[in-house]
C-alpha positions in Angstrom: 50.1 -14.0 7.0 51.8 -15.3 7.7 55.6 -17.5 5.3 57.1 -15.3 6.4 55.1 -11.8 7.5 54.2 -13.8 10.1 51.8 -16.7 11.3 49.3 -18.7 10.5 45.4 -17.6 8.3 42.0 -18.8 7.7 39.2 -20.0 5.6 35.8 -18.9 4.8 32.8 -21.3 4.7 30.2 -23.6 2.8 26.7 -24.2 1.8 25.5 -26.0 4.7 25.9 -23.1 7.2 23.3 -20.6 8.3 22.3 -18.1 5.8 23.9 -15.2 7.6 27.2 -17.5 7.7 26.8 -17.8 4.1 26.0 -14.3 3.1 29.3 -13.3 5.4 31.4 -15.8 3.2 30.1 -14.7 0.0 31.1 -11.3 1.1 34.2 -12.4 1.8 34.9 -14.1 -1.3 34.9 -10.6 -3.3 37.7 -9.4 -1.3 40.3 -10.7 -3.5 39.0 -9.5 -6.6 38.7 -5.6 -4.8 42.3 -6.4 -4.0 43.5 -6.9 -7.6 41.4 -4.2 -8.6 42.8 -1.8 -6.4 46.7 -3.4 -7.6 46.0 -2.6 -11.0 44.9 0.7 -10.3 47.9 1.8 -8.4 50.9 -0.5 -9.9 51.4 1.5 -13.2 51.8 4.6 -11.4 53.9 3.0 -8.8 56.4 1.8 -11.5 56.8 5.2 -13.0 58.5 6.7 -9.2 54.7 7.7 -8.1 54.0 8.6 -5.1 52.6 5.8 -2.8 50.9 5.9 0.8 51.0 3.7 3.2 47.5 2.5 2.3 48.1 1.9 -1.0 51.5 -0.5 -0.4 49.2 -2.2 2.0 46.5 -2.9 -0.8 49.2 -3.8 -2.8 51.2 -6.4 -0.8 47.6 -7.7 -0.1 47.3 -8.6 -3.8 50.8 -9.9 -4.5 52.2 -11.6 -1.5 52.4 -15.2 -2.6 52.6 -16.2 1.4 49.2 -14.7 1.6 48.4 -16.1 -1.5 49.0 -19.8 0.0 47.4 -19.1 2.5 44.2 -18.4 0.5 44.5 -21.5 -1.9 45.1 -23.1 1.5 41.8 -22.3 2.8 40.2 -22.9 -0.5 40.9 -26.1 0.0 39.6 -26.5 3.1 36.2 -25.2 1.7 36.1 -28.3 -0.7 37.1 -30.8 2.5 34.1 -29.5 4.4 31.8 -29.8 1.1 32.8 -33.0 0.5 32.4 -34.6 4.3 29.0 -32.7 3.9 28.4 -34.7 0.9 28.8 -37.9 2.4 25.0 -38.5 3.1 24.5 -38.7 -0.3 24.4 -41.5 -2.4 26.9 -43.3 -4.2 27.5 -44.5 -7.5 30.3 -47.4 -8.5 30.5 -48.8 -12.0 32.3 -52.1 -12.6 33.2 -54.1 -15.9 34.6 -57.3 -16.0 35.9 -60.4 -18.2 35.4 -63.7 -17.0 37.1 -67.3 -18.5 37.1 -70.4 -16.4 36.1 -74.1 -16.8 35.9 -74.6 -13.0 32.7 -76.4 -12.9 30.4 -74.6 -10.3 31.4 -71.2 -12.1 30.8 -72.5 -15.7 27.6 -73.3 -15.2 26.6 -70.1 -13.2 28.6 -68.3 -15.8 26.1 -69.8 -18.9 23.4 -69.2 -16.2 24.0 -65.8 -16.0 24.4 -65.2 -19.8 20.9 -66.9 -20.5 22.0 -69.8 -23.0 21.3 -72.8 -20.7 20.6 -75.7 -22.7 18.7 -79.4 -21.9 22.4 -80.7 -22.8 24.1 -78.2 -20.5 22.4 -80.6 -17.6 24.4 -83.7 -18.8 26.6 -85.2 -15.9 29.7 -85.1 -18.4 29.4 -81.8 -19.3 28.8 -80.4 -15.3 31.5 -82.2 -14.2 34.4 -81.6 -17.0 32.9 -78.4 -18.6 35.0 -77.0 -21.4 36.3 -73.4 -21.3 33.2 -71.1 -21.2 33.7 -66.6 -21.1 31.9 -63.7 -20.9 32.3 -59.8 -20.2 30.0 -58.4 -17.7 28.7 -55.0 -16.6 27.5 -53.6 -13.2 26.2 -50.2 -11.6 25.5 -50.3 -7.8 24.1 -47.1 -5.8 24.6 -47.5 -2.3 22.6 -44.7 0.0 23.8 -44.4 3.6 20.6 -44.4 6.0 22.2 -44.4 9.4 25.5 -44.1 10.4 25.8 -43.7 14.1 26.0 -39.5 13.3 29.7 -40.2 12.0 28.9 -38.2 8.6 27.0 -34.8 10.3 29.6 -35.2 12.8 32.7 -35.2 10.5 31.1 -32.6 8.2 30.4 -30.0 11.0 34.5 -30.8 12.1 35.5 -30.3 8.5 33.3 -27.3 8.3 34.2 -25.5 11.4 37.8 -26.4 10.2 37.0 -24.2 7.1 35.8 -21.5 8.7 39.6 -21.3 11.4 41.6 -21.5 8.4 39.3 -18.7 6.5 39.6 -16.9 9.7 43.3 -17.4 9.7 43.6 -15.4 6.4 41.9 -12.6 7.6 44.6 -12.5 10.9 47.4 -13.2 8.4 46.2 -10.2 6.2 46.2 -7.8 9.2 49.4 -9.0 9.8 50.6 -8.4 6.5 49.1 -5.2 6.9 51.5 -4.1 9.6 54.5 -5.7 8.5 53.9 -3.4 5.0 53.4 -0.6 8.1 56.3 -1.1 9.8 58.6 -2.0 6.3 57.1 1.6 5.3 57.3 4.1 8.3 60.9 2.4 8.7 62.2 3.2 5.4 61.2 6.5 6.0 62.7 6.6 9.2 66.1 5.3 7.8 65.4 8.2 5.0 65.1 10.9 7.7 68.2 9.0 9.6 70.4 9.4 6.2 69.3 13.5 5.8 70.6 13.9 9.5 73.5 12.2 8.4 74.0 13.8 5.3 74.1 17.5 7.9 76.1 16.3 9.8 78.6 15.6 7.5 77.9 18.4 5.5 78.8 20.5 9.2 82.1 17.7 9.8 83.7 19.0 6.8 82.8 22.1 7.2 84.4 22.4 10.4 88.0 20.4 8.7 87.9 22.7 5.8 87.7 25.6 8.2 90.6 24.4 10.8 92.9 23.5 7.8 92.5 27.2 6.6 93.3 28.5 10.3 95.9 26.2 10.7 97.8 27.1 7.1 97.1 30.5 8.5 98.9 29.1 11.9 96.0 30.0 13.9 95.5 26.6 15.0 97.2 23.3 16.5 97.8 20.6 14.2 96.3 18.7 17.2 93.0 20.0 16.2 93.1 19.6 12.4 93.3 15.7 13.4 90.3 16.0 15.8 88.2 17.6 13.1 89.5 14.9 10.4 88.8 12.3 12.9 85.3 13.4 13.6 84.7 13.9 9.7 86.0 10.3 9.3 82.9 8.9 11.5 80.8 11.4 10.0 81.5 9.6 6.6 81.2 5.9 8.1 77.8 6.9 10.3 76.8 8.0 6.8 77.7 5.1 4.9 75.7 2.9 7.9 72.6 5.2 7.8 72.5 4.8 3.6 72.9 0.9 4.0 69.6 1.2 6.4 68.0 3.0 4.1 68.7 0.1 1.4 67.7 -2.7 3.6 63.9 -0.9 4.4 63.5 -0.5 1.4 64.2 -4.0 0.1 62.2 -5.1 2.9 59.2 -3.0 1.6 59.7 -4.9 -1.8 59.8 -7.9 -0.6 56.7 -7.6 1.0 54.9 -5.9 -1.6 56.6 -6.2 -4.9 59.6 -4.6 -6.2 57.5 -2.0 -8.0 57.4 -0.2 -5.4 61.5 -0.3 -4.1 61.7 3.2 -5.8 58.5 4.9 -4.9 57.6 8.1 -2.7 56.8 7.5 0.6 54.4 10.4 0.8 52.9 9.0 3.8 53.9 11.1 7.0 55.6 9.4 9.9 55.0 11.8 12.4 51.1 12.0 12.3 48.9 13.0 14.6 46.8 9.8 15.2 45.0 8.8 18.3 45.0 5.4 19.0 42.0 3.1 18.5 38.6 3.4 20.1 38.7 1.0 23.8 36.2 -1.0 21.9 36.3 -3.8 24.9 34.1 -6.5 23.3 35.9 -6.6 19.6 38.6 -8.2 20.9 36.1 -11.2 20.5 36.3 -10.9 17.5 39.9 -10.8 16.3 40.4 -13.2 13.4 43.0 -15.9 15.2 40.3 -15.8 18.3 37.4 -17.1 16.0 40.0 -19.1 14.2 41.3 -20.2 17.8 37.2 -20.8 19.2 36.7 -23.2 15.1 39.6 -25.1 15.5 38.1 -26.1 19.0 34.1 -26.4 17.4 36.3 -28.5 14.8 38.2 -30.8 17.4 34.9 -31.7 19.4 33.5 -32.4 15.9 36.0 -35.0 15.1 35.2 -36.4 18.9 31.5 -37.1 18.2 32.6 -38.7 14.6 34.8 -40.9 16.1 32.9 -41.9 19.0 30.2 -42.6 16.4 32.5 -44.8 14.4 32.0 -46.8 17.3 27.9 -47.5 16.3 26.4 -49.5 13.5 25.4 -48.2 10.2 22.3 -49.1 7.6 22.4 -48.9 4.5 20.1 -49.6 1.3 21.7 -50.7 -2.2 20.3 -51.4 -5.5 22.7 -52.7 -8.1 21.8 -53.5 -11.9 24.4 -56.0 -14.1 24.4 -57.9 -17.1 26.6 -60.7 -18.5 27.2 -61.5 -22.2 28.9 -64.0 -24.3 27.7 -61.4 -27.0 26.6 -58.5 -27.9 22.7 -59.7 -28.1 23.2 -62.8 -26.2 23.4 -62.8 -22.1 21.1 -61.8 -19.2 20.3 -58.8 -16.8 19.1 -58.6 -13.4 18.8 -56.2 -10.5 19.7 -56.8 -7.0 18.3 -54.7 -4.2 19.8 -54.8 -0.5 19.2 -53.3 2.8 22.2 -54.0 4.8 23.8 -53.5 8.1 27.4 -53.2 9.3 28.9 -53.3 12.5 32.8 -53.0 12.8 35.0 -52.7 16.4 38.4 -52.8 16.3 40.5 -51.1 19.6 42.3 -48.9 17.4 38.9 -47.0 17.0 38.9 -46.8 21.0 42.3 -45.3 20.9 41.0 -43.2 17.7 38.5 -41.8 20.4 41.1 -41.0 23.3 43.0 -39.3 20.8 40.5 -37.0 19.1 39.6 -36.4 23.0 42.9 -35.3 24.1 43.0 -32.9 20.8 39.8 -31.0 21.2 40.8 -30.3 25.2 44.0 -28.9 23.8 41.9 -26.8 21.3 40.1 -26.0 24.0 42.9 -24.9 26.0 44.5 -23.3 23.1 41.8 -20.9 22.8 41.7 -19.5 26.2 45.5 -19.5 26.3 45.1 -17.2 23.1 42.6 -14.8 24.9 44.7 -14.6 27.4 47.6 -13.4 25.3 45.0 -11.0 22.9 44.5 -9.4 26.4 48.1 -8.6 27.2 48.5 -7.6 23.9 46.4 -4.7 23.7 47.4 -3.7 27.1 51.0 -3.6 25.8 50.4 -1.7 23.0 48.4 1.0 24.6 51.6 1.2 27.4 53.7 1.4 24.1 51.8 4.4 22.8 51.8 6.3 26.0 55.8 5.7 26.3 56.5 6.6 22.8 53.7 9.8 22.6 55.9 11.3 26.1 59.4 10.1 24.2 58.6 12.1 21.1 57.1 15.0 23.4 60.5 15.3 25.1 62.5 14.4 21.8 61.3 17.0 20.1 62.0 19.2 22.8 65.6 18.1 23.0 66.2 18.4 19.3 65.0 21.8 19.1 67.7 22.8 22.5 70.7 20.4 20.5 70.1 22.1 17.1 70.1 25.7 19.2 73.4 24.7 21.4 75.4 23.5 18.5 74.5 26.6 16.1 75.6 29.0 19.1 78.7 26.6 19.6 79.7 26.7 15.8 79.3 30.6 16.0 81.2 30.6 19.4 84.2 28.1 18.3 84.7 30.3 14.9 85.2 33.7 16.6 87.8 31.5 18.9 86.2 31.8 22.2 85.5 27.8 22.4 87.6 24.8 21.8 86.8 22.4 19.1 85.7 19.9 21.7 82.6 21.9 23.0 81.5 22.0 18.9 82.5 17.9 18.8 80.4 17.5 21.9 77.4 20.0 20.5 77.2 17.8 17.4 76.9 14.3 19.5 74.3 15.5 21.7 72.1 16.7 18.6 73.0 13.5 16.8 71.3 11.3 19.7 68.6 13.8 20.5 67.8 13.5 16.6 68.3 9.3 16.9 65.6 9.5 20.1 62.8 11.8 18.0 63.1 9.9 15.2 63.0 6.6 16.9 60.3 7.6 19.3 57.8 8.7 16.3 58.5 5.0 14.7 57.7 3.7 17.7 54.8 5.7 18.3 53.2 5.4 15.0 54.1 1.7 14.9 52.9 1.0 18.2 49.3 2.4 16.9 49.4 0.3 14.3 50.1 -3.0 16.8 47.1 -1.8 19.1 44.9 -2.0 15.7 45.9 -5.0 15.1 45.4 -6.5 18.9 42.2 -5.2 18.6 41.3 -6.5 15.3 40.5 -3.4 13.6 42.0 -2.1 10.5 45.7 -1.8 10.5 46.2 2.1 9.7 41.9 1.9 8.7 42.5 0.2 5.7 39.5 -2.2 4.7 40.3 -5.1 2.6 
């Protein structure tokens, strides 16, 4: 999806393939019009403040980011490259016109040759060798037919082809990917949402605890000494506020960015802390992740481009029929056809080099690809660590919330019948304010680290199909 949501995408295929390749392709190929289906469904309601799920801003993004939208004009493309290296066994047409003038004696002649108007006098020695100014306009279509050529075209078309198919590939990883940026861009503005509510408390509780010193102090019940403390912890109250509403802000805009600015006002109705479980083991579809098939093509493509060049290195035959006609006028001049069957054989040591070099790529393709399973492998393992740390962090989060929320309650109730200082309240309300920051951190985590174990497994980022 990438550009950028993130990396590289893909391409789907052409006609030459196997029928199941090609029925796979045309599948694919009605994916974007579902997409802008489902964006015109949603997008008027969205503008309005509708609600949104996560889902839906997936869909959404899918339809309208322009980096996934190069990236499918990108692999369009590449579809026409492999149909046109496929169509290089066919035969060629090339049309020529031309106007001829010249009193060079050896043309002159074969020019009046050629326009049939060869006379008796046309044979006189005068006249051959100092021949006045003769022209003509001529005409020509040749259709050249390749019959052999040392496998460079199949080889080159199955390159081009298997080239298609990584970059149509490629799309498919770059919209997962997409798919869990719009998943992380979502669950974090709701995050930084939450973060601004437990913000907003406790500097509802900050200046509720000034306004009640300043009373007990006019009353002369309390130090001055302690006024200032309160002031001073309503004072970061206010900037942790203004911090957690800037967050807020910046999610959102990121959500926009990704998926349109439609949707910068919308309700996230999507819950952050669901109970999900994380993705079946599923050992073998890790095989089939979209940037390992696009990895395994762009290696199929490199050994492709071996055996074309290596070919390059062999003759070809060919067979050529030509038709022209030359004409001093409209109904005067001659017409002829000219058939060929012809051979060409051209070495040069920059096609041995061309070789080495096409070698040398498709053993780094090759290499490429099992470096990327490699990383696919560590991947999931990560993210499966990653839910098991963030599922006991939320567990214990929750639990520590619940104990802050109790001890600073009993510590406000405490501190306002005078039996402890302002400094056991001050403490109450930092404890509860990073026991909150863990919870709500650990379910981000947690949800988003389901989301990156879909997505190292190739399935569908929070199950939604494209």
């Amino acid at each position: 999806m990438g550009e950028d949501v993130r990396r590289p995408l893909n391409r789907s295929t052409f006609r030459r393939l196997p029928i199941g390749v090609k029925r796979s392709i045309s599948h694919r190929s009605r994916r974007p019009l579902l997409v802008l289906f489902w964006a015109a469904t949603l997008l008027p309601g969205i503008a309005a403040g509708g609600d949104l799920t996560v889902s839906d801003a997936i869909r959404i993004a899918w339809a309208r980011n322009e980096g996934l939208t190069a990236a499918t004009l990108q692999a369009k493309g590449a579809r026409e490259q492999a149909r046109a290296a496929s169509a290089g066994r066919f035969p060629t047409l090339a049309l020529s016109a031309r106007g001829v003038a010249t009193d060079e004696p050896m043309m002159a002649f074969g020019l009046k040759l050629d326009e049939a108007r060869i006379a008796a006098a046309d044979f006189a020695p005068d006249r051959l060798n100092s021949p006045s100014l003769i022209g003509g306009v001529g005409l020509g279509a040749t259709l050249t037919q390749p019959i052999y050529a040392g496998g460079r075209i199949d080889a080159a078309a199955r390159s081009a082809s298997a080239q298609a198919e990584a970059e149509a590939t490629d799309v498919e990883r770059r919209r997962q990917e997409l798919a869990l940026a719009v998943t992380e861009a979502y669950f974090g503005a709701q995050a930084a949402a939450q973060g601004l509510s437990y913000a907003d408390d406790v500097l509802a509780h900050a200046r509720e605890t000034e306004r009640f010193l300043r009373q007990r102090n006019a009353q002369g019940l309390v130090l001055d000494a302690e006024v200032a403390r309160a002031s001073a912890s309503r004072a970061q109250a206010e900037a942790e506020r203004a911090a957690a509403d800037q967050r807020l802000a910046s999610a959102r805009s990121g959500l926009a960015l990704l998926a349109g600015e439609e949707i910068r006002s919308a309700n996230l109705v999507t819950p952050l802390a669901s109970p999900l479980p994380p993705p079946s083991p599923a050992p073998a579809a890790i095989a089939e992740r979209p940037d390992l098939r696009s990895a395994r093509a762009r290696a199929e493509a490199a050994r492709g481009a071996v055996n074309a060049a290596r070919s390059s290195l062999l003759p070809e035959v060919f067979a050529q029929v030509s038709a022209e006609t030359m004409r001093s006028d409209l109904d005067q001049g001659a017409n002829w056809v000219t058939g060929v069957l012809g051979a060409r054989w051209q070495l040069g040591i920059a096609d041995v080099h061309a070789l080495r070099a096409a070698q040398a790529r498709a053993s780094a393709a090759e290499a490429g690809a099992r470096w990327q399973e490699r990383l696919a492998s560590r991947e999931v393992e990560e993210a499966r660590r990653a839910i098991g740390a963030a599922d006991v962090r939320v567990r214990f989060g929750e639990e520590a919330t619940a104990a802050s929320e109790s001890a600073r309650d009993l510590r406000i109730a405490r501190h306002r019948q005078g039996l402890l200082p302002l400094t056991d309240v001050l403490d109450a309300e930092a404890g509860l304010a990073g026991a909150r920051s863990l919870l709500l951190r650990s379910r981000l985590d947690a949800r988003l680290a389901r989301a990156q174990l879909e997505l190292a497994l190739g399935e569908p980022v929070e199950g939604v199909q494209p």
